[in-house]
C-alpha positions in Angstrom: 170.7 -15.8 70.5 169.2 -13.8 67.5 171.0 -10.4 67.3 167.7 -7.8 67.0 169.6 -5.8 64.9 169.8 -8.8 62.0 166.6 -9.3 62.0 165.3 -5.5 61.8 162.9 -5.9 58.1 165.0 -3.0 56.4 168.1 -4.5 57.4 167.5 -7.6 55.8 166.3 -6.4 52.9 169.4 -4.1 52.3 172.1 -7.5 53.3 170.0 -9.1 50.1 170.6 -6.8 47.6 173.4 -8.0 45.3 176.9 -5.7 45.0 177.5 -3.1 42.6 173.5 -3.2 41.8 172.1 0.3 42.3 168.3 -0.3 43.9 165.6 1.5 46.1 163.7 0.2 49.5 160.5 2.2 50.2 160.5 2.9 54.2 157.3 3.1 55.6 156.9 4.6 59.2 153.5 4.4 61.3 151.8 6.9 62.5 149.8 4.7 64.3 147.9 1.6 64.1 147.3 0.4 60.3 147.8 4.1 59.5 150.8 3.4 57.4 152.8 6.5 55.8 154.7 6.6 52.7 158.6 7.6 52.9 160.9 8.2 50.3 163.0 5.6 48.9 166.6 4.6 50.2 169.0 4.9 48.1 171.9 2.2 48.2 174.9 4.0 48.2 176.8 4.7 45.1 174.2 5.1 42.6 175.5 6.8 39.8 172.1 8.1 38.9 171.8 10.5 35.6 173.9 14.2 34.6 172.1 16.7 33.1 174.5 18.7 31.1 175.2 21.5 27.7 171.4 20.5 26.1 168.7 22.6 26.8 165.7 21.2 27.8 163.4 21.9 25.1 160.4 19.4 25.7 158.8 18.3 28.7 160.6 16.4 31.0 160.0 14.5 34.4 163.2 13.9 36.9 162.1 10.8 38.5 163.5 10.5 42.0 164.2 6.6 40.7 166.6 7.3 38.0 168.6 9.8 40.5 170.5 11.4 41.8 170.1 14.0 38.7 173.6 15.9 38.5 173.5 19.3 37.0 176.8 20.2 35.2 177.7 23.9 34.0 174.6 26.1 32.6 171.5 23.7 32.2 168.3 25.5 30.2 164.8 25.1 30.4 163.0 26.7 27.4 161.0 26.9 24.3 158.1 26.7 26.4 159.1 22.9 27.7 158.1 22.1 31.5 160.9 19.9 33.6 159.0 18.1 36.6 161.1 17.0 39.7 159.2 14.5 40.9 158.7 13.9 44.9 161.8 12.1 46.6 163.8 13.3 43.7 167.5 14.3 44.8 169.3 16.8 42.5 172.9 17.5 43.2 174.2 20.7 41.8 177.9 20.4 40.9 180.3 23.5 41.5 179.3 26.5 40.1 176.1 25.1 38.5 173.1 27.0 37.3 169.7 25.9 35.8 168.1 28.4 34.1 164.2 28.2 33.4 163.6 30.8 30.8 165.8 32.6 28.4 166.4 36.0 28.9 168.0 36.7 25.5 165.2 35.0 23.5 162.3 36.3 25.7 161.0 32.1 25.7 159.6 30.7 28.6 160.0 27.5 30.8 158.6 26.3 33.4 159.8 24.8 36.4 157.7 22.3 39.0 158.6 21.0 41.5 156.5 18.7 43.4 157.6 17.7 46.9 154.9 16.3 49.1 155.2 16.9 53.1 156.6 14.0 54.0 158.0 13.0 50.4 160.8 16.5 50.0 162.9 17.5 47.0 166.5 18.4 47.6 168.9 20.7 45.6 172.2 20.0 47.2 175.7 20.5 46.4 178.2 18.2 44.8 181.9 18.9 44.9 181.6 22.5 45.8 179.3 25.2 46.2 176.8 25.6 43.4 175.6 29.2 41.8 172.2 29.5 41.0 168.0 28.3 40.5 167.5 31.3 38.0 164.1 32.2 37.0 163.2 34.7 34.0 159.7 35.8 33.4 157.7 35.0 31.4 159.3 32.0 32.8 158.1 30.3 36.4 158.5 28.0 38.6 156.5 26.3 41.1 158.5 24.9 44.4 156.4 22.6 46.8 158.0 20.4 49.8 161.9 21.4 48.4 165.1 21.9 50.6 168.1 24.5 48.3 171.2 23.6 49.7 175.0 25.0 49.6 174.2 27.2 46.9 174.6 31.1 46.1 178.1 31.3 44.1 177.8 34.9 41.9 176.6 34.8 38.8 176.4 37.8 35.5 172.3 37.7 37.1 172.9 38.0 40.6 174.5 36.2 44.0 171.6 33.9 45.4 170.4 30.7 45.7 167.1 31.7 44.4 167.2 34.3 41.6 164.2 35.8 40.3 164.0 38.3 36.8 160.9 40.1 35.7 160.4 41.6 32.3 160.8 45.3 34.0 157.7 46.2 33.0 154.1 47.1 33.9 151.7 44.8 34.4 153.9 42.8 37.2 155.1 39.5 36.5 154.8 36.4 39.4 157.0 34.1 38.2 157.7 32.0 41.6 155.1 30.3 44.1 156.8 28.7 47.2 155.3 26.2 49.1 157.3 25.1 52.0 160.5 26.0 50.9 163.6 26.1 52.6 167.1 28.0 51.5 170.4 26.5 53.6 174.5 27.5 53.5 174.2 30.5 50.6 177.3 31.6 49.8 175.8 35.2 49.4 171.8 35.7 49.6 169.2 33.2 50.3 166.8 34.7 47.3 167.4 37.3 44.8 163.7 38.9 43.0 164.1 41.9 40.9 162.8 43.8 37.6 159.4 44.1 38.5 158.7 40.8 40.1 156.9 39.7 42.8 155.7 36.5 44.8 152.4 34.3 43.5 150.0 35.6 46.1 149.4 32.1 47.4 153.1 31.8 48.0 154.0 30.3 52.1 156.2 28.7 54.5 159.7 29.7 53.0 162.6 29.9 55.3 166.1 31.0 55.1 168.9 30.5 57.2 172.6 30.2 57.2 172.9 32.6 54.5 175.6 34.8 53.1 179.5 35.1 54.3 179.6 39.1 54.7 178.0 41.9 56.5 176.2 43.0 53.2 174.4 39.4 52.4 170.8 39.6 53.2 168.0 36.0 53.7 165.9 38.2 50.9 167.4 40.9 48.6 164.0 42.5 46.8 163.1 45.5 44.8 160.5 47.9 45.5 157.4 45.7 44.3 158.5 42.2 44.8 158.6 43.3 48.8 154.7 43.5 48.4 153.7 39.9 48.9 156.6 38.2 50.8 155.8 35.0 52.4 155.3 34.5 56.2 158.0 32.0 57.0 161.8 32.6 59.0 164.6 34.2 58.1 166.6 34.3 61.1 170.5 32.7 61.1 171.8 34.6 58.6 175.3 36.6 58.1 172.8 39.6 58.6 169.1 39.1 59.5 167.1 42.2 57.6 165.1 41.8 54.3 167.4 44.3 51.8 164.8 46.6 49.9 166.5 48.3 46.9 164.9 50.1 44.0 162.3 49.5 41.5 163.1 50.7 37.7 159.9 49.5 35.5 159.1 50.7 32.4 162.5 53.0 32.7 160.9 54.8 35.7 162.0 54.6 39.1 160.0 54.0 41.9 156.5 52.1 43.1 153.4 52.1 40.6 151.6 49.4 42.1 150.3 49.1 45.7 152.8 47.6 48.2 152.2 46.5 51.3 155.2 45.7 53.8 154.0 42.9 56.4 156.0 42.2 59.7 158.4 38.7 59.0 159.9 38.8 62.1 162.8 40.6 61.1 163.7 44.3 59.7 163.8 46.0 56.2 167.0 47.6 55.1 166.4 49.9 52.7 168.9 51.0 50.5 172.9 49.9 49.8 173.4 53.6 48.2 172.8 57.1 48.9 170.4 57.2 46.0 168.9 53.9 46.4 166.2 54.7 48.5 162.2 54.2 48.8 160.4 56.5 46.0 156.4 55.8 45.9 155.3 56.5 43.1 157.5 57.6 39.8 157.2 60.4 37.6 154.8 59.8 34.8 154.4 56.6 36.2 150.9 55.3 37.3 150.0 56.1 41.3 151.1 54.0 44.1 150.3 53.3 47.4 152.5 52.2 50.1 151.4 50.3 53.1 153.2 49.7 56.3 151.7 47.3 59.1 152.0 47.5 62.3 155.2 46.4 64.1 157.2 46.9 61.2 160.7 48.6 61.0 162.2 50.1 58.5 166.3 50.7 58.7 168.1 53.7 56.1 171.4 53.2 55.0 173.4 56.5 54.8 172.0 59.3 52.8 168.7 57.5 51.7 164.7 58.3 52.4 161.2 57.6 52.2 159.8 59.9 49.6 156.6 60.3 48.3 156.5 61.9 44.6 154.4 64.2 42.3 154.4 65.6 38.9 152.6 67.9 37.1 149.2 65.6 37.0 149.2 65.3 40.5 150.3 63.4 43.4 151.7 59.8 41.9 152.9 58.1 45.4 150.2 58.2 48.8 152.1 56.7 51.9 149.8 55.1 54.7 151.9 54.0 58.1 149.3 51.9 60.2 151.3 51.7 63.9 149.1 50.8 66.9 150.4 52.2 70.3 151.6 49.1 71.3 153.3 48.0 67.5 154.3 51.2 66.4 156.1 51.2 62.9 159.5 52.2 63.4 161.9 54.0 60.7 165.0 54.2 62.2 169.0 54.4 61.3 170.5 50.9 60.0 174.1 51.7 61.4 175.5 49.9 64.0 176.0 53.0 66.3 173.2 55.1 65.1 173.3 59.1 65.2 171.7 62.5 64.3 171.9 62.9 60.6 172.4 59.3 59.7 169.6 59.2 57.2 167.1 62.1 55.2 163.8 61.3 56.5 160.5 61.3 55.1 159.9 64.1 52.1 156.9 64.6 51.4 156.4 66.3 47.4 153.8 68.5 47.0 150.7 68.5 45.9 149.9 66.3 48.5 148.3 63.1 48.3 145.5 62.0 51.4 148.3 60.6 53.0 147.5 59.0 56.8 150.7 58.3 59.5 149.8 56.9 62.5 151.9 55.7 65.4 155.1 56.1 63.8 158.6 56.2 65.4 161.4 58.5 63.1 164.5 58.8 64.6 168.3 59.7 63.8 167.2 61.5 60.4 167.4 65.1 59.3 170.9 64.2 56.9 171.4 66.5 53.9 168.4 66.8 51.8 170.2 68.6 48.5 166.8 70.5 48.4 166.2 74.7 49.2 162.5 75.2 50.1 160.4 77.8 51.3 160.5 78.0 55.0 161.1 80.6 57.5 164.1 79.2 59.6 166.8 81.0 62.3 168.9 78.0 60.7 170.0 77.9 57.3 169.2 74.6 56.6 166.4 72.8 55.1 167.1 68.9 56.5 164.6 67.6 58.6 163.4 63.9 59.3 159.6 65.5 58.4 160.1 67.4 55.0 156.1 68.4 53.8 156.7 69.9 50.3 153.8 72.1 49.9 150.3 72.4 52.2 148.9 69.2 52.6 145.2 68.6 52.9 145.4 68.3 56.6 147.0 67.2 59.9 147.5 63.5 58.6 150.2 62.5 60.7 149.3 61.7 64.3 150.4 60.0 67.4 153.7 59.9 66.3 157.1 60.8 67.3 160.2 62.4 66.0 163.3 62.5 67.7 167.5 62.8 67.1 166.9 64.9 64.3 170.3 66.4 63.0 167.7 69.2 61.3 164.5 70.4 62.3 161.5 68.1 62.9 159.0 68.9 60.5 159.7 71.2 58.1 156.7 72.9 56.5 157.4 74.1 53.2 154.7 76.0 51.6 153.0 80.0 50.6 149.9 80.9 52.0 148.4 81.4 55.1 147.9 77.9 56.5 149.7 77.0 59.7 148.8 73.6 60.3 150.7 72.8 63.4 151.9 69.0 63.6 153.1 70.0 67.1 149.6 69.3 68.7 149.3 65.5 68.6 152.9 64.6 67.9 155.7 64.5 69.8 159.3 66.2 69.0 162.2 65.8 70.9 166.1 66.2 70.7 166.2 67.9 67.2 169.4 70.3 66.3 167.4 72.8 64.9 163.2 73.4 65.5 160.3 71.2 66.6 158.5 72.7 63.4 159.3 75.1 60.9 157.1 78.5 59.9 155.2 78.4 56.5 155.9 81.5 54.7 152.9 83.6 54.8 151.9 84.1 51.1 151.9 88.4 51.8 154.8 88.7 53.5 158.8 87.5 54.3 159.9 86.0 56.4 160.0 88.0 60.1 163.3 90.1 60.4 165.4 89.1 63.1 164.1 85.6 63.0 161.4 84.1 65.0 163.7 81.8 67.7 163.6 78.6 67.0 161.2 76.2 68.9 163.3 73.1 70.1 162.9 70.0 71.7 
């Protein structure tokens, strides 16, 4: 009887091929009658395929996924303006500790990276004998990635500890030096994907997930800057040693803090914001041009210790606008990111003055009010100026509404200004379980403050 096994058509084609002979077998699968689909080749086993190692790519070059695998060994360059193509089905192993670099960051030349997976027809970038470093992209250098699967990588490097690593120029106008298409980061040592120094995503960038990534509490799916959050991609990054996007810092053009619009989407998953006590979210930067942040509905913002959202002016004027757009049912949360969250944990909002036309709606601040390191002008029975609300100056109007503060280890809102404006954010917001007032009394512009002092409102 004829074993159905022997006679399957890829099996018998794989018994023919001679020993020792590396070759390839294109699989097709059926998606249904006469509807054949192209697969990627099969690889007999043993290949030695081609290493990549010490010369920098200086022309361009196509990776075809017959010659592979394609080792990488050490530091491999792409510059001098030269292109390297993977092509589709292409399988490039990363030894230990490898990195390919597209760019140069000491000569300021470009290179260019594509590569072009097809949906059923996937790159991989997988590891060899150990755990490789890095895909390191410096602008003006790019790199397109379509259909591609980054595998076991993330070892530190002198650029960062990701998979992905991603350098702007650090200066205005932004640089987009990646587009993803379909993109998938597995097993990172440390981060899934590292973008900093005034980078951001291509705007048609999609479908990248990340899981699996990082060994320690403080590795993060995505570890961006302030601008290179505007822009993410929609895609998963749930599975990870800690499932937050980490939001650090922006310094472009030697300034710190947002000058260009960013808008934070909901992924599915919180922002962090801030591994240090200065490291927090500044919109806007002195001298710098203006900025406006965005926050969707359903989003939720975490503080590390001793950070906060602050909006900043200069002597021209308001340079950073904030604009929280929380629905009743998705409101935008800014919350504590310790484990066991209390009063104090983080500053809050601040508020410099003059004001911008900011707009807060439907917004959640809790467990702020931490120490502020500021002295303001405000009648208080409490000698202290924290708050989670701090308004630096009279702003134009009620702008923040339908929103709540609560677990404030200060006062609510603190309303710092001198004149004779008393714009009460009590009347369509809701304060409750502060230490010290709901809101705080303006100091009127002919007079001091009342002596004893007014007692404290508190919720």
């Amino acid at each position: 009887m004829t074993n159905a096994l022997n006679t399957h058509p890829l099996r018998v084609l794989r018994r023919a091929i001679p020993a020792g002979v590396a070759a390839l077998i294109t699989l097709t699968a059926c998606s249904g009658e006469d509807t054949p689909v192209q697969g990627c080749p099969i690889r007999v086993a043993g290949a030695p395929g081609i290493t990549h190692q010490g010369i920098p790519i200086t022309q361009d070059t196509t990776w075809r996924a017959e010659d592979g695998p394609h080792h990488v060994v050490g530091t491999l360059a792409v510059n001098n303006g030269a292109t390297l193509t993977v092509e589709a089905c292409a399988e490039v192993v990363m030894e230990a500790d490898a990195q390919l670099h597209i760019g140069d960051p000491g000569h300021g030349e470009d290179g260019h990276l594509i590569v072009a997976g097809e949906a059923d027809r996937k790159v991989s970038f997988k590891a060899g004998q150990g755990p490789w470093a890095a895909l390191v992209v410096f602008a003006p250098g790019d790199a397109e990635l379509s259909h591609v699967d980054f595998e076991g990588g993330g070892v530190p490097t002198d650029f960062g500890a990701a998979s992905i690593i991603v350098l702007g120029e650090g200066t205005l106008p932004l640089s987009r030096p990646l587009k993803v298409d379909t993109v998938s980061i597995k097993d990172s040592a440390t981060h899934g994907l590292w973008m900093a120094n005034s980078a951001r995503f291509d705007p048609d960038s999609k479908d990248l997930v990340i899981t699996n990534a990082g060994q320690a509490a403080d590795h993060f799916p995505l570890l961006v800057t302030g601008h290179a959050a505007h822009g993410l991609p929609k895609g998963r990054y749930t599975g990870n040693a800690n499932d937050e996007i980490l939001l650090v810092e922006d310094n472009t053009d030697g300034r710190n803090g947002l000058q260009a619009d960013v808008t934070l989407r909901d992924l599915g998953v919180p922002y962090r914001v801030g591994r240090l006590a200065d490291e927090g979210l500044r919109v806007g930067a002195n001298g710098g041009l203006p900025a406006t942040l965005t926050i969707e509905a359903g989003v939720e913002l975490r503080f590390s210790p001793g950070t906060s959202l602050r909006t900043v002016s200069d002597a021209d004027g308001p340079r950073g606008r904030l604009e929280i757009q929380g629905t009743p049912t998705e409101p935008v949360v800014l919350t504590s990111a310790s484990s066991t969250r209390s009063r104090g944990d983080w500053v809050g909002l601040y508020f410099e003055s003059p004001m911008a036309d900011h707009q807060v709606t439907n917004a959640l601040v809790e467990y702020a009010g931490g120490w502020c390191s500021c002295s303001l002008a405000s009648c208080s029975p409490l000698d202290t100026y924290d708050a989670a609300v701090i308004l630096d100056g009279e702003p134009q109007g009620i702008f923040i509404t339908n929103s709540t503060v609560r677990e404030s280890a200060g006062h609510g809102f603190l309303r710092s200004w001198n004149d004779h404006a008393d714009l009460d954010f009590l009347a369509n917001n809701t304060v409750e379980g502060v230490t010290g007032c709901a809101q705080t009394q303006p100091v009127r512009s002919t007079e001091v403050c009342p002596d004893p002092a007014y007692a404290c409102n508190q919720n």
